[in-house]
PDB file of N, CA, C and O in Angstrom:
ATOM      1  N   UNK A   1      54.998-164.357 106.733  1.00  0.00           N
ATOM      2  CA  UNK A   1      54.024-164.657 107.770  1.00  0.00           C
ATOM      3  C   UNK A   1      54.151-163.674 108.937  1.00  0.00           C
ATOM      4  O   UNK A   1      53.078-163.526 109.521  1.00  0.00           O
ATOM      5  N   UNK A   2      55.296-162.871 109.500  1.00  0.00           N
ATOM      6  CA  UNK A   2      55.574-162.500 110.369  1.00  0.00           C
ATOM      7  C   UNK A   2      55.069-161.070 110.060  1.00  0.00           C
ATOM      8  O   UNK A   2      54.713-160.446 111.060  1.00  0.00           O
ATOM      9  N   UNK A   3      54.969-160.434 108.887  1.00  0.00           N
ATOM     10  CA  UNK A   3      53.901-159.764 108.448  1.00  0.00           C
ATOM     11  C   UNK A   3      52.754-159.408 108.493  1.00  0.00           C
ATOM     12  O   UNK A   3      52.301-158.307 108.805  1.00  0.00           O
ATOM     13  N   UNK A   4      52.083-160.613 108.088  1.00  0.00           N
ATOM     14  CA  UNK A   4      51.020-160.469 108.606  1.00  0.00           C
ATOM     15  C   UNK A   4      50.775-160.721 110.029  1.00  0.00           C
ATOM     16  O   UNK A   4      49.909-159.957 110.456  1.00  0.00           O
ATOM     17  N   UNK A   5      51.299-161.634 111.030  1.00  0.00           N
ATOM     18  CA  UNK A   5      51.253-161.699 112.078  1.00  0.00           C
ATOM     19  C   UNK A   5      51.555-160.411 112.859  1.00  0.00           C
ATOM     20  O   UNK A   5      51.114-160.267 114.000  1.00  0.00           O
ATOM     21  N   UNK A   6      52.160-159.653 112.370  1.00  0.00           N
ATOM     22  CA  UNK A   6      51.806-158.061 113.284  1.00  0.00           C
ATOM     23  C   UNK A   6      50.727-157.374 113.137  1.00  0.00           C
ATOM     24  O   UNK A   6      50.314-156.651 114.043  1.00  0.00           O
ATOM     25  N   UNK A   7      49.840-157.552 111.462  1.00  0.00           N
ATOM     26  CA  UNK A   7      48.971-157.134 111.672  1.00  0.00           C
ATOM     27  C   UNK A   7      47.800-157.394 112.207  1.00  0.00           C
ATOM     28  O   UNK A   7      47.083-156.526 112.705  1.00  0.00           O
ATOM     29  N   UNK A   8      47.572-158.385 112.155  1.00  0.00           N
ATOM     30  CA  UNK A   8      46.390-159.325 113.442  1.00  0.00           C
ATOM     31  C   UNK A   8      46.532-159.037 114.582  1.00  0.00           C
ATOM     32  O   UNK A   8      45.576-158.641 115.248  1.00  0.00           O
ATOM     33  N   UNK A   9      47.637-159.151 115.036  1.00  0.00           N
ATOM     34  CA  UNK A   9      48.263-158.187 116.333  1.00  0.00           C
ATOM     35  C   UNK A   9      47.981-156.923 117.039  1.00  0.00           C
ATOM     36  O   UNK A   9      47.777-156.634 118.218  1.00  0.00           O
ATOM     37  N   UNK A  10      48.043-156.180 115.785  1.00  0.00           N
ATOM     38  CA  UNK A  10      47.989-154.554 115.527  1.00  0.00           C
ATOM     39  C   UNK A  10      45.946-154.831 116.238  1.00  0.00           C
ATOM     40  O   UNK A  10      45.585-154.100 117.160  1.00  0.00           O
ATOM     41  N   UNK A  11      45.161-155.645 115.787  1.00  0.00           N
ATOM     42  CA  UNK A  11      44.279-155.576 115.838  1.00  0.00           C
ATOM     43  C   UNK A  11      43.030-156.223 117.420  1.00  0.00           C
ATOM     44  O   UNK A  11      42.030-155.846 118.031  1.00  0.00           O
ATOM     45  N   UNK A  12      43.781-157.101 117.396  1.00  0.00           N
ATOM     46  CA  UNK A  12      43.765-157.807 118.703  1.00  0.00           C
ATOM     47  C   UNK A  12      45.095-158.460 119.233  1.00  0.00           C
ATOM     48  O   UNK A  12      45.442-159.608 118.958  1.00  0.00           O
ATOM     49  N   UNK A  13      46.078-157.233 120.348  1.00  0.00           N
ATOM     50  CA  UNK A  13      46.961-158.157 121.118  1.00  0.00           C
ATOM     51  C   UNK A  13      47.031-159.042 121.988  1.00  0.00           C
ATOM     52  O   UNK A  13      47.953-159.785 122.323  1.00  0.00           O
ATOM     53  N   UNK A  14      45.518-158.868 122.503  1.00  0.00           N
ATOM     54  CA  UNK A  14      45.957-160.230 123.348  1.00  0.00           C
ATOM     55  C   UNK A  14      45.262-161.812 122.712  1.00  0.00           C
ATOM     56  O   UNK A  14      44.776-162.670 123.449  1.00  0.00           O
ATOM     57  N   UNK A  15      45.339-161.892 121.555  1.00  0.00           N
ATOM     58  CA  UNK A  15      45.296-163.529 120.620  1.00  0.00           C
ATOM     59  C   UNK A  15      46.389-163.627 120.150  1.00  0.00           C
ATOM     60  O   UNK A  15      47.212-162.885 119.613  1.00  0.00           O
ATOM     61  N   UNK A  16      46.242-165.269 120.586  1.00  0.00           N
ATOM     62  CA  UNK A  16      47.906-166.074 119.657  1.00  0.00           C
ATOM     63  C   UNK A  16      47.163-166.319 118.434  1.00  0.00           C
ATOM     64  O   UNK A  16      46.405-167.285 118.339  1.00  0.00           O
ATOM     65  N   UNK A  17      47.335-165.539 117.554  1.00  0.00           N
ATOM     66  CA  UNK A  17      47.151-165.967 116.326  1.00  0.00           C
ATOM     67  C   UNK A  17      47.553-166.792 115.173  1.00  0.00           C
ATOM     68  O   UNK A  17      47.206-166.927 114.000  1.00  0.00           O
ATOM     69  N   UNK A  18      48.867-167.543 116.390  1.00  0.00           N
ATOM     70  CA  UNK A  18      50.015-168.774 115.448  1.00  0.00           C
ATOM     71  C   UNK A  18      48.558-169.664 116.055  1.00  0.00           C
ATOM     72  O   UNK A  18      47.548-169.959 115.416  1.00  0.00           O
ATOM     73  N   UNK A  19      48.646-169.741 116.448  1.00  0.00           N
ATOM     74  CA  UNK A  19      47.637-171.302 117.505  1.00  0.00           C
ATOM     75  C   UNK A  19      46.567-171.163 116.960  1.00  0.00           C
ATOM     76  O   UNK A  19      46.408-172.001 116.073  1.00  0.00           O
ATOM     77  N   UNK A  20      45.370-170.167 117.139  1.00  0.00           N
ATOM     78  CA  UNK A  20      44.070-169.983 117.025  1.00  0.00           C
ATOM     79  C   UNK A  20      43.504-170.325 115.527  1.00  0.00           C
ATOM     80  O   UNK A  20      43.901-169.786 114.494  1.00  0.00           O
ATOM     81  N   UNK A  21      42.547-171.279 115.619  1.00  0.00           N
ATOM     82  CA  UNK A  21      42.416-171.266 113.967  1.00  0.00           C
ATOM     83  C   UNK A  21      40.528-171.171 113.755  1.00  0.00           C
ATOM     84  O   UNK A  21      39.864-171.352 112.735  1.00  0.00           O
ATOM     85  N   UNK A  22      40.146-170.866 114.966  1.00  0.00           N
ATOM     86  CA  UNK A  22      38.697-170.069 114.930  1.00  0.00           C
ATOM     87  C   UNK A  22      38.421-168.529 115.084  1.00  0.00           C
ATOM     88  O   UNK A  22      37.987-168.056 116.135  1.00  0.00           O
ATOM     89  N   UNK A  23      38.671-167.858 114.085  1.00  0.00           N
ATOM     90  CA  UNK A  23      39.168-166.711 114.537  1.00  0.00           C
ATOM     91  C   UNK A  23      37.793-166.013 114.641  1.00  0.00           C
ATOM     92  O   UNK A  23      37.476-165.337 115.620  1.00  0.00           O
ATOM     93  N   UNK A  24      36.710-166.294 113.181  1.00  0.00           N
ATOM     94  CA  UNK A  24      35.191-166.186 112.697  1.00  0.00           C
ATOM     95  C   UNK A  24      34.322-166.947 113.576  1.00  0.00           C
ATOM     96  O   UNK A  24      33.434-166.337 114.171  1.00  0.00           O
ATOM     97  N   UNK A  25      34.477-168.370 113.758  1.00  0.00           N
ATOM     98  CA  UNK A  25      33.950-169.114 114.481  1.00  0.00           C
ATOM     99  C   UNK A  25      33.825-168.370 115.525  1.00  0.00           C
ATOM    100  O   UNK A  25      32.774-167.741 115.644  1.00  0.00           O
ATOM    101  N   UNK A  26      34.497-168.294 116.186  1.00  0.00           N
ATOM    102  CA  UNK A  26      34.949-167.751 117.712  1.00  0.00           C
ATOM    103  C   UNK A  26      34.402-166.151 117.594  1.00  0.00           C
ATOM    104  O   UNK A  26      33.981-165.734 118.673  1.00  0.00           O
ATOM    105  N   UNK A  27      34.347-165.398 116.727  1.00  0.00           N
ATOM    106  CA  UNK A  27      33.581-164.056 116.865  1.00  0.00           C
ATOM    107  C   UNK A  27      35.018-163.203 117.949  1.00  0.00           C
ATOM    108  O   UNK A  27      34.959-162.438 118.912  1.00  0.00           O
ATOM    109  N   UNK A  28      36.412-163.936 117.038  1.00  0.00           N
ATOM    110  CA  UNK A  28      37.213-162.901 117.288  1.00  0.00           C
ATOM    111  C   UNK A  28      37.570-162.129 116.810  1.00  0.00           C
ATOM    112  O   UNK A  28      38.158-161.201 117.366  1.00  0.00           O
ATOM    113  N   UNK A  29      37.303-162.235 115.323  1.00  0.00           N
ATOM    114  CA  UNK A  29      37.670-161.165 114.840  1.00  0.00           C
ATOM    115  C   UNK A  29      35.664-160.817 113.466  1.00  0.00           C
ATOM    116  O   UNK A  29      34.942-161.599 112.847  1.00  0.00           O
ATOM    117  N   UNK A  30      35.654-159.476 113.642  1.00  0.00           N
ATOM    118  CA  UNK A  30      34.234-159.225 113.242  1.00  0.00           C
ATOM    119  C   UNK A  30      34.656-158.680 112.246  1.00  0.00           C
ATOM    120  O   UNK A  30      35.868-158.683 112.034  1.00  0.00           O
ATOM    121  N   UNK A  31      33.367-157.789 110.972  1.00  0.00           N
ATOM    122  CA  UNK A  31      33.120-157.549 109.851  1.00  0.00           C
ATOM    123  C   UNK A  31      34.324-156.506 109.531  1.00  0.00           C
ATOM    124  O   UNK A  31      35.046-156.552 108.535  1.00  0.00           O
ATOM    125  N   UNK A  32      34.406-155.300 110.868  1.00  0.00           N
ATOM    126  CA  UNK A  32      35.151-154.111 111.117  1.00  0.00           C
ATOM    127  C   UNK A  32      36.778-154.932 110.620  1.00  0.00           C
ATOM    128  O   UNK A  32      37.566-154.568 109.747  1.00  0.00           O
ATOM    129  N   UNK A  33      36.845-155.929 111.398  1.00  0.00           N
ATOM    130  CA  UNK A  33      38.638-156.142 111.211  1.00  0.00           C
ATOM    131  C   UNK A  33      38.758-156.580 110.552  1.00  0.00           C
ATOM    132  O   UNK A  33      39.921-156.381 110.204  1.00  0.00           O
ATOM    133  N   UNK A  34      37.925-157.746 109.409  1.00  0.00           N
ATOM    134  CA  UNK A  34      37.714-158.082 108.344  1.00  0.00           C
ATOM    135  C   UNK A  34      38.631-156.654 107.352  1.00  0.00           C
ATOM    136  O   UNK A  34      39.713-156.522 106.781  1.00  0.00           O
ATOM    137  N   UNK A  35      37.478-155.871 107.602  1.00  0.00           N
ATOM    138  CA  UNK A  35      37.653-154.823 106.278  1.00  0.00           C
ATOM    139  C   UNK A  35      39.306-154.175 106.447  1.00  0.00           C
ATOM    140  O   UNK A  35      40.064-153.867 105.527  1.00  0.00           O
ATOM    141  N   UNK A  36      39.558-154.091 107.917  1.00  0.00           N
ATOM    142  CA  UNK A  36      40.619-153.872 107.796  1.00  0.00           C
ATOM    143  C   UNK A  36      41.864-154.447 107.505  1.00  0.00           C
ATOM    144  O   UNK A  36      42.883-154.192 106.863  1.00  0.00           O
ATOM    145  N   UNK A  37      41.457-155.202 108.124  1.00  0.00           N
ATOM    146  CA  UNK A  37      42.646-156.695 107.472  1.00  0.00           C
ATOM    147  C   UNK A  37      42.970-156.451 105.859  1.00  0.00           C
ATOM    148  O   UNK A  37      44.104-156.235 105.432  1.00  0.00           O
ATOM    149  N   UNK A  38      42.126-156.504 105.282  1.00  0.00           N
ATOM    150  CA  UNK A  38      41.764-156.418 103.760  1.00  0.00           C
ATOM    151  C   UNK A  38      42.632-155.381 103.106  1.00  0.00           C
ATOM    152  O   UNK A  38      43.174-155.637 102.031  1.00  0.00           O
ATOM    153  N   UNK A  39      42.835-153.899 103.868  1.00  0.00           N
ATOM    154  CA  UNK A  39      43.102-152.801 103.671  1.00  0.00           C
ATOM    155  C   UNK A  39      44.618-152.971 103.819  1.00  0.00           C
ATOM    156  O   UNK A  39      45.491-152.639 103.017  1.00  0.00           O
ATOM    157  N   UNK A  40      44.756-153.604 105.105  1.00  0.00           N
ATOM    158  CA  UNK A  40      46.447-153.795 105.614  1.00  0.00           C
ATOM    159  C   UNK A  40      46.874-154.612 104.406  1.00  0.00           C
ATOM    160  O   UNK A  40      47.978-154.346 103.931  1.00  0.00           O
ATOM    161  N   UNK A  41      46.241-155.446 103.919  1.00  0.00           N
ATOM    162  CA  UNK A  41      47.037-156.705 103.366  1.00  0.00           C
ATOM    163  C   UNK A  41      47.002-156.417 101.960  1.00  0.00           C
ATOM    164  O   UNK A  41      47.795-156.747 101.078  1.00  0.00           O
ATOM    165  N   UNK A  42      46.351-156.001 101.925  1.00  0.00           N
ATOM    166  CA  UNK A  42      46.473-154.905  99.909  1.00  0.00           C
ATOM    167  C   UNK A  42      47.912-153.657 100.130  1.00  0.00           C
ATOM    168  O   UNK A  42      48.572-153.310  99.151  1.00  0.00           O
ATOM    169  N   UNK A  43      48.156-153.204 101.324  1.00  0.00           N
ATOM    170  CA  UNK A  43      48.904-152.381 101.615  1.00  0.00           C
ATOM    171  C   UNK A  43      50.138-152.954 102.045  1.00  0.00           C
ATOM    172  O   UNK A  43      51.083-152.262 101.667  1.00  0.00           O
ATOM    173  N   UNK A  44      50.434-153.825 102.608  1.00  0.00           N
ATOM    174  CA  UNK A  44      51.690-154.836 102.865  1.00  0.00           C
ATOM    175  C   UNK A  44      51.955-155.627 101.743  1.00  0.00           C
ATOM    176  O   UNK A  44      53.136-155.785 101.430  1.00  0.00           O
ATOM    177  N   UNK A  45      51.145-156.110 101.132  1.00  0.00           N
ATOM    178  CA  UNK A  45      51.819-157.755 100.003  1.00  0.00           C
ATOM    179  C   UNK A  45      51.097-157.109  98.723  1.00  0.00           C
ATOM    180  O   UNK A  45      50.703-158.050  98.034  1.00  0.00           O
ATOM    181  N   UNK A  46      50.786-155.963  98.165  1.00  0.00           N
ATOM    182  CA  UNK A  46      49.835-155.385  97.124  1.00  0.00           C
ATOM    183  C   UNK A  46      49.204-156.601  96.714  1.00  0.00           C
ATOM    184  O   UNK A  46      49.905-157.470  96.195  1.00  0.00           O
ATOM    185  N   UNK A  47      47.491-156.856  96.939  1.00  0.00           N
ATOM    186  CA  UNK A  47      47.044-158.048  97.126  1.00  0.00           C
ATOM    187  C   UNK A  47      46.146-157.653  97.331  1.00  0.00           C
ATOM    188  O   UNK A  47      46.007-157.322  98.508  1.00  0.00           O
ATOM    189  N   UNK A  48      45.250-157.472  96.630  1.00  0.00           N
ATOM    190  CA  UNK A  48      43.543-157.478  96.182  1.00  0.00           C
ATOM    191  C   UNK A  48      42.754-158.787  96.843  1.00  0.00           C
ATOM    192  O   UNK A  48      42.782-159.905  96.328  1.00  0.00           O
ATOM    193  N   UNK A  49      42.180-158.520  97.836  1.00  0.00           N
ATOM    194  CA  UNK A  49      40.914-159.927  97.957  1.00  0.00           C
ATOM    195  C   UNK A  49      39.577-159.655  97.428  1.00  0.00           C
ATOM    196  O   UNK A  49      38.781-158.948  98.047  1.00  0.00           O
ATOM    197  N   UNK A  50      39.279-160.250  96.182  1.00  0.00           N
ATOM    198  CA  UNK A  50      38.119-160.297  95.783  1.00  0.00           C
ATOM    199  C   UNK A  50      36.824-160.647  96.765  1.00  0.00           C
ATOM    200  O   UNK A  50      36.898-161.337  97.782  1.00  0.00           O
ATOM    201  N   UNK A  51      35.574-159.997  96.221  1.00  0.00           N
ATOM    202  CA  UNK A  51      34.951-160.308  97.176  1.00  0.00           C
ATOM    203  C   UNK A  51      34.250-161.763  97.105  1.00  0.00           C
ATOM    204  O   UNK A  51      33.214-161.938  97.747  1.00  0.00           O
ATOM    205  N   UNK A  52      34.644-162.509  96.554  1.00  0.00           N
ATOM    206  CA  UNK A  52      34.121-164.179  96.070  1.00  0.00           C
ATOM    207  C   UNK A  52      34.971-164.430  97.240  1.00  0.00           C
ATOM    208  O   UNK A  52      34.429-165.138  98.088  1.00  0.00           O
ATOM    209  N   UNK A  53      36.295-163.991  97.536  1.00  0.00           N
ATOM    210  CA  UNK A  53      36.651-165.002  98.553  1.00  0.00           C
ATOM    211  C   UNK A  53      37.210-164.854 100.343  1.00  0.00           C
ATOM    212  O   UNK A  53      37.967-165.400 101.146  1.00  0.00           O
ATOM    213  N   UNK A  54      35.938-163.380 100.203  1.00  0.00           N
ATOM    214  CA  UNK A  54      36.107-163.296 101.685  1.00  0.00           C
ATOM    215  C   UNK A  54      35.008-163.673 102.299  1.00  0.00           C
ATOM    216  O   UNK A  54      33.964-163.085 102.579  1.00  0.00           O
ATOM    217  N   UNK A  55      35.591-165.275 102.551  1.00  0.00           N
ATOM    218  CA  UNK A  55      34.433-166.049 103.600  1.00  0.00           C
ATOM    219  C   UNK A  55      35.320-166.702 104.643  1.00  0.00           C
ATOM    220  O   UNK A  55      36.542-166.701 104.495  1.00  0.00           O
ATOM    221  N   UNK A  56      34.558-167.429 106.016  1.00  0.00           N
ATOM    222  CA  UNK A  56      35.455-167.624 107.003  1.00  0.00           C
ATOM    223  C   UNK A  56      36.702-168.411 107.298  1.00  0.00           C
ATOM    224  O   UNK A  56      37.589-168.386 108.152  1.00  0.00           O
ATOM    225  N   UNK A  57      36.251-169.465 105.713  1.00  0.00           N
ATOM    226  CA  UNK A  57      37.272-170.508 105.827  1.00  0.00           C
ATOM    227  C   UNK A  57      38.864-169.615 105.420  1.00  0.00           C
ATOM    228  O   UNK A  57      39.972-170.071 105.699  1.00  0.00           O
ATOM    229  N   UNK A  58      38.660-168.500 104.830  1.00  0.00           N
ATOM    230  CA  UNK A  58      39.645-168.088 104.319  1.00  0.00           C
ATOM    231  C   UNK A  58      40.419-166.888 105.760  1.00  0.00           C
ATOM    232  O   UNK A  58      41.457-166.246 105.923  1.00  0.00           O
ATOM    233  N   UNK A  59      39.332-167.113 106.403  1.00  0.00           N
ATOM    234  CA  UNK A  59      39.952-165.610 107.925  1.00  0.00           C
ATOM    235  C   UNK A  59      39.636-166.307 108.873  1.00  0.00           C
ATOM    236  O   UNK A  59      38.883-165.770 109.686  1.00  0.00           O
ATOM    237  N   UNK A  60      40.049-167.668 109.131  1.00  0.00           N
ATOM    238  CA  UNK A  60      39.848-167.886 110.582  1.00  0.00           C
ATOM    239  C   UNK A  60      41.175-168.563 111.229  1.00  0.00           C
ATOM    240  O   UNK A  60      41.130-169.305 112.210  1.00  0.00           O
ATOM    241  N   UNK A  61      41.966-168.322 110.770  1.00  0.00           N
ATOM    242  CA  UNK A  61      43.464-168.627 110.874  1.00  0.00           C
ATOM    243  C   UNK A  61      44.430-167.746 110.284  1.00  0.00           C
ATOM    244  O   UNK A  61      44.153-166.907 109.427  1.00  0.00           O
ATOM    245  N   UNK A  62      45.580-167.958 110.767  1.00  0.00           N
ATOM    246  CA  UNK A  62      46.468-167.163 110.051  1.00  0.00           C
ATOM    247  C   UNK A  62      46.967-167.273 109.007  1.00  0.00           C
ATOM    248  O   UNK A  62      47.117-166.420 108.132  1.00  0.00           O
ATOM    249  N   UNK A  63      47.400-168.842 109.036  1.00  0.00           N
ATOM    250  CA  UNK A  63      47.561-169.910 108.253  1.00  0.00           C
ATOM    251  C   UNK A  63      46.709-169.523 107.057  1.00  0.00           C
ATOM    252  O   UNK A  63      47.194-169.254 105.958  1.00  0.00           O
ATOM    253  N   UNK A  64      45.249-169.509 107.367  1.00  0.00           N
ATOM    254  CA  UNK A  64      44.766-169.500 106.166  1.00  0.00           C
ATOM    255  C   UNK A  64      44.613-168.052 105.503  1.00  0.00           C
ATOM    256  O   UNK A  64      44.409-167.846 104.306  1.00  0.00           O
ATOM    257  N   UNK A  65      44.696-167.474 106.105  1.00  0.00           N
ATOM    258  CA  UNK A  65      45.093-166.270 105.906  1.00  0.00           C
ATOM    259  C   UNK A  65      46.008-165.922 104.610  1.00  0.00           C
ATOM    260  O   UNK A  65      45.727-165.514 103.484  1.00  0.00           O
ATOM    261  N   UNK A  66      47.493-166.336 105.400  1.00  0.00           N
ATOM    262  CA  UNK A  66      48.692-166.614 104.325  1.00  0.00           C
ATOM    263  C   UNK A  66      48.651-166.949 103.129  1.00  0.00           C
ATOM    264  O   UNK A  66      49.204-166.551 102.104  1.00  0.00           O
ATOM    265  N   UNK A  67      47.390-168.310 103.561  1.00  0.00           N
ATOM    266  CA  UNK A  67      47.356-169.319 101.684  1.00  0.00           C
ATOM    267  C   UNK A  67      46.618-168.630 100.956  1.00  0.00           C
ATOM    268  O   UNK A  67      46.449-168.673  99.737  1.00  0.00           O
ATOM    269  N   UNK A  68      46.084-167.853 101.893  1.00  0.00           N
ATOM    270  CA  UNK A  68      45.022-166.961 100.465  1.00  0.00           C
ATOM    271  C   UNK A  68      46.401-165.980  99.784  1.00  0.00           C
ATOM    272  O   UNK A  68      46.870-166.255  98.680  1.00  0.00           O
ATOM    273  N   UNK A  69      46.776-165.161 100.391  1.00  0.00           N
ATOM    274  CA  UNK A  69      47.595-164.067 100.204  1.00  0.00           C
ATOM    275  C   UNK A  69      48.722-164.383  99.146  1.00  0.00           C
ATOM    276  O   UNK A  69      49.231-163.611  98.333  1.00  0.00           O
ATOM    277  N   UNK A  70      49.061-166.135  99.436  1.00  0.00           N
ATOM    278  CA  UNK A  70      50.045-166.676  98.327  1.00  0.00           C
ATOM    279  C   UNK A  70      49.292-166.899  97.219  1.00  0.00           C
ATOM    280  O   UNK A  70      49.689-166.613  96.090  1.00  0.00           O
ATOM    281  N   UNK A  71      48.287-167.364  97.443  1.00  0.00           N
ATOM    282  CA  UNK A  71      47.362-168.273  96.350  1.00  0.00           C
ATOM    283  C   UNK A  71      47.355-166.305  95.119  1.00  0.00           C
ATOM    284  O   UNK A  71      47.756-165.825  94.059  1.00  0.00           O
ATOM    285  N   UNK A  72      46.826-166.082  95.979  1.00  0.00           N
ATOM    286  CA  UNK A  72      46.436-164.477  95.073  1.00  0.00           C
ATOM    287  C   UNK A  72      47.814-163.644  94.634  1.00  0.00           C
ATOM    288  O   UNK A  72      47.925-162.867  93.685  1.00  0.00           O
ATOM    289  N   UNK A  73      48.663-163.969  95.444  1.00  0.00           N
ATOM    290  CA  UNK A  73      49.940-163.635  94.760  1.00  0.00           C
ATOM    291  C   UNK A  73      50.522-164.108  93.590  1.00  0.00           C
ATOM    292  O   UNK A  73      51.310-163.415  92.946  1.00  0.00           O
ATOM    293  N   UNK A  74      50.134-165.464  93.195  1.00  0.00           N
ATOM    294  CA  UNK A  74      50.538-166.102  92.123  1.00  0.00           C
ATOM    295  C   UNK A  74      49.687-166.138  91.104  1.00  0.00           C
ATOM    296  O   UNK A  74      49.801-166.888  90.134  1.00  0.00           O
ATOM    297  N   UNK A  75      48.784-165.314  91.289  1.00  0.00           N
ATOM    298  CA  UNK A  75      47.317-165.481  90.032  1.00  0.00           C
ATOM    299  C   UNK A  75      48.097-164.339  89.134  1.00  0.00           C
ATOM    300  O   UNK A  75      47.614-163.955  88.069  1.00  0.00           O
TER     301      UNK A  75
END
């Protein structure tokens, strides 16, 4: 988690991204950090996100973030 929590970081420092769990909702994080996120996290945990499952419920937390990243780790 602390992993990825630098990279959300890397992207916007001033959000608590342990706390925040509207990240889409909230229009904190847009299409741009999306893609990058995507890029970091194939590059940190080798971890492909298909595109079926980049929707908000899956990027608006960190949390959920993570469960994707495990969920796809174990496929």
């Amino acid at each position: 988690m602390d992993e990825l929590l630098d990279i959300l970081r890397e992207l916007h420092p001033e959000v608590d991204f342990e706390t925040n769990e509207h990240l889409i909702d909230d229009r904190i994080l847009d299409s741009f950090d999306i893609v990058s996120l995507i890029s970091e996290i194939n590059e940190e945990f080798d971890v492909a996100i298909p595109a079926e499952e980049i929707v908000p419920e899956n990027f608006n937390s960190a949390k959920a973030l993570m469960a994707l990243i495990e969920r796809l780790s174990d496929e």
